[in-house]
C-alpha positions in Angstrom: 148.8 188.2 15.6 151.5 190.8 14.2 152.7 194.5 15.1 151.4 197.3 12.9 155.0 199.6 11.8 154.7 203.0 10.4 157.3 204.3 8.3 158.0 208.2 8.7 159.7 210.1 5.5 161.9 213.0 6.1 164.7 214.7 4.2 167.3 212.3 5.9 165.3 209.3 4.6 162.8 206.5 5.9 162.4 206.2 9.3 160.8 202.5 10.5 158.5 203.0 13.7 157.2 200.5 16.0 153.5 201.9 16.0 152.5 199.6 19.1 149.5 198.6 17.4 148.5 195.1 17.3 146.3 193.2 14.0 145.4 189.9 14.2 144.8 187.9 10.9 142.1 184.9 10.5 142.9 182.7 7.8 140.5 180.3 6.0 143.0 177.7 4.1 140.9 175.9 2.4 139.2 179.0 0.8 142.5 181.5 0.5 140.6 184.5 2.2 142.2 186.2 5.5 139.6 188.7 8.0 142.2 191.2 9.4 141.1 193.1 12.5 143.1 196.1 14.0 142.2 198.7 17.0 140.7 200.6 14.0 139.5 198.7 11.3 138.5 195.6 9.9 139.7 193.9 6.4 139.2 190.9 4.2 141.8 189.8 1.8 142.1 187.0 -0.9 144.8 186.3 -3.3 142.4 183.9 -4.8 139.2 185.7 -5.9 136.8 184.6 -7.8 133.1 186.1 -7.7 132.1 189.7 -6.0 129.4 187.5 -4.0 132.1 185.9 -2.0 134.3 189.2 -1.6 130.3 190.9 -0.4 129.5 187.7 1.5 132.6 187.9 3.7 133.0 191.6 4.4 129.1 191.4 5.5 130.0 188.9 7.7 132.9 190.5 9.2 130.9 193.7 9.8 128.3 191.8 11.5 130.9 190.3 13.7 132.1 193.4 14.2 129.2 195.1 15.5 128.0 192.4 17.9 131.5 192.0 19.2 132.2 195.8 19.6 129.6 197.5 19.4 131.3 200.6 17.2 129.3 203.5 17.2 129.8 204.5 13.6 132.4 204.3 10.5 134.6 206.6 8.7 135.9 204.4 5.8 134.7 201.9 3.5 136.4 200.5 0.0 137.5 198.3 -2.4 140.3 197.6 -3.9 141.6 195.2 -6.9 145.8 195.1 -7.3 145.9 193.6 -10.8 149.5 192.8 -12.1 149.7 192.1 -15.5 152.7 190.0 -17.2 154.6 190.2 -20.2 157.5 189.2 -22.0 160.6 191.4 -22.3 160.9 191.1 -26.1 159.7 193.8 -28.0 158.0 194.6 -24.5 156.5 198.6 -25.7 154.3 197.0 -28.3 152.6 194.5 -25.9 151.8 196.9 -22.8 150.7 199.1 -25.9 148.4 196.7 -27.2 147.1 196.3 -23.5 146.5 199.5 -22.4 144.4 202.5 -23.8 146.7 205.8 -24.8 145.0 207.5 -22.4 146.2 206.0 -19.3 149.7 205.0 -20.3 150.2 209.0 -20.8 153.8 209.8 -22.5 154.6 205.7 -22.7 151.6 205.2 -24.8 153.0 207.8 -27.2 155.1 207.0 -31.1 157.5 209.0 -29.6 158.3 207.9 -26.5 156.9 204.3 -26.2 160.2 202.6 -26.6 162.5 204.8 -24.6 160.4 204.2 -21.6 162.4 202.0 -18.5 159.5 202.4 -15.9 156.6 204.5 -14.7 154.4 205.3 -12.0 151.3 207.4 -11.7 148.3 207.8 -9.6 144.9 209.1 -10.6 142.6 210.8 -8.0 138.9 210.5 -9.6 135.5 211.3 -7.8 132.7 209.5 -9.3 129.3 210.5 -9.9 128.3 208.9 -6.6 130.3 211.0 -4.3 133.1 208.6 -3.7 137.0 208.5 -4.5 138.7 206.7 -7.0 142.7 205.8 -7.0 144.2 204.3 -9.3 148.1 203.2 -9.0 149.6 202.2 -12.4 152.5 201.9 -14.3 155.4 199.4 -15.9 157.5 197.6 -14.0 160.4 196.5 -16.0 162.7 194.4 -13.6 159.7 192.2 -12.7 159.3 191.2 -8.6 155.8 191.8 -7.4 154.0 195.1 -5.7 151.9 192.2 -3.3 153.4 191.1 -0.1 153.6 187.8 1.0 151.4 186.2 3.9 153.6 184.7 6.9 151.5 181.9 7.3 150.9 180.6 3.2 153.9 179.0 1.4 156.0 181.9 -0.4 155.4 182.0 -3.8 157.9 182.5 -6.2 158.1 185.5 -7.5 157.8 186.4 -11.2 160.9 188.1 -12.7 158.6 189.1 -16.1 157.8 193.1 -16.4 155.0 193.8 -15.2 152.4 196.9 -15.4 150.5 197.7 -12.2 147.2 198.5 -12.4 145.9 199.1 -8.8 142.1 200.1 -8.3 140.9 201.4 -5.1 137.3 202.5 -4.3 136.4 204.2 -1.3 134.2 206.4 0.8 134.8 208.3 3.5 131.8 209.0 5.2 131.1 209.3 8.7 128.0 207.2 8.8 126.3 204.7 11.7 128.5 200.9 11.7 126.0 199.0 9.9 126.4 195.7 7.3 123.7 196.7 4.9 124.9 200.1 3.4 128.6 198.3 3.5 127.2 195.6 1.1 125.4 198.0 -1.3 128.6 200.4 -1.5 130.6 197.3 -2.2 128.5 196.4 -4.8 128.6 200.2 -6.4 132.7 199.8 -6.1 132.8 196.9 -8.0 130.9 198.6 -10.5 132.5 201.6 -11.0 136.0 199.4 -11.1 134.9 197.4 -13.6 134.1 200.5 -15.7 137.3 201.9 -15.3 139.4 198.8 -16.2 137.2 198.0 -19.3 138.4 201.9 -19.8 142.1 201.4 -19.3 142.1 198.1 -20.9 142.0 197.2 -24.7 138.8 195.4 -25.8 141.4 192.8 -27.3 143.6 192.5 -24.6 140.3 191.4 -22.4 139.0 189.3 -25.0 142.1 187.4 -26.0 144.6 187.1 -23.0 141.9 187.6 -19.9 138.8 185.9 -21.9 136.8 188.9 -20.9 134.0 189.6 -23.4 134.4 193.1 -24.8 131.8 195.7 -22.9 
């Protein structure tokens, strides 16, 4: 089990509160996958994924658990997100995360201009798709390395990379008030995927799929 904190931001700084909450995490060793279940939610997490069939399989399963469990009347939320960190080598590092990324994302850093006078950035992109839901996207370069992914009390801590990174974090969700039930949650899942798949092949080079992730170009 561990305590859910809150942080409140005022003009006088972070504030760290003790939300009272409870969430108590299920780990699967073997596999790498975690079910997380709060007062208000339920979650599955892998640092090892592989196939969208497992990440569906699972999160059916943990609704269905859910629901016979708890008996929840209804849902409010339902997503899926991919946080993607991307490594490279600090020589000449412009070029590479230029060769990686599309102009369009990278924004000012993708620019002749401005490419190699750029320490660091961070966006986020608010996108509704064409199926109703929201889109975020959390991006940008990293320079001093570290990692945006914290680490899991009960797995060995890794060591962390000290490479710059660029963050590209996709998050698909929908926020429907709709009845608790698995088989809508699968087929949404199934349309997230999608749609995040379009929009890395979108913010990725073809090149940088096909020779560094072994992607074929789409």
């Amino acid at each position: 089990a561990e305590r859910a904190v809150g942080f409140l931001i005022t003009p006088q700084g972070v504030v760290q509160q003790d939300t009272g909450a409870q969430n108590y995490r299920f780990i699967d060793q073997e596999h790498g996958v975690m079910l997380v279940l709060g007062t208000d939610f339920v979650a599955i997490e892998t640092r090892s994924y592989v196939e969208i069939e497992d990440i569906v399989t699972r999160m059916t399963e943990a609704v269905e658990l859910t629901a016979r469990l708890y008996q929840p009347p209804q849902r409010s939320r339902v997503g899926l997100r991919f946080t993607n960190e991307f490594r490279f080598e600090s020589t000449d590092l412009s070029s590479r995360v230029r060769a990686a990324f599309t102009p369009a994302i990278l924004g000012p850093a993708g620019t002749d201009e401005l490419a190699s006078a750029t320490e660091g950035t961070q966006s986020v992109l608010r996108l509704r798709s064409s199926a109703g839901n929201l889109l975020q996207v959390l991006h940008g370069l990293n320079p001093q390395g570290g990692t945006t992914v914290p680490p899991i009390a009960a797995w060995p801590v890794p060591s962390i990379p000290q490479e710059p990174f660029y963050l590209l974090d996709l998050d698909a969700y929908s926020e429907d008030q709709v009845r608790f039930d698995s088989e809508p949650v699968a087929e949404q899942v199934w349309s997230f995927n999608d749609q995040i798949r379009t929009l890395f092949a979108w913010a990725t080079t073809d090149e940088f799929r096909r020779d560094i992730l072994g992607q074929r170009a789409r």
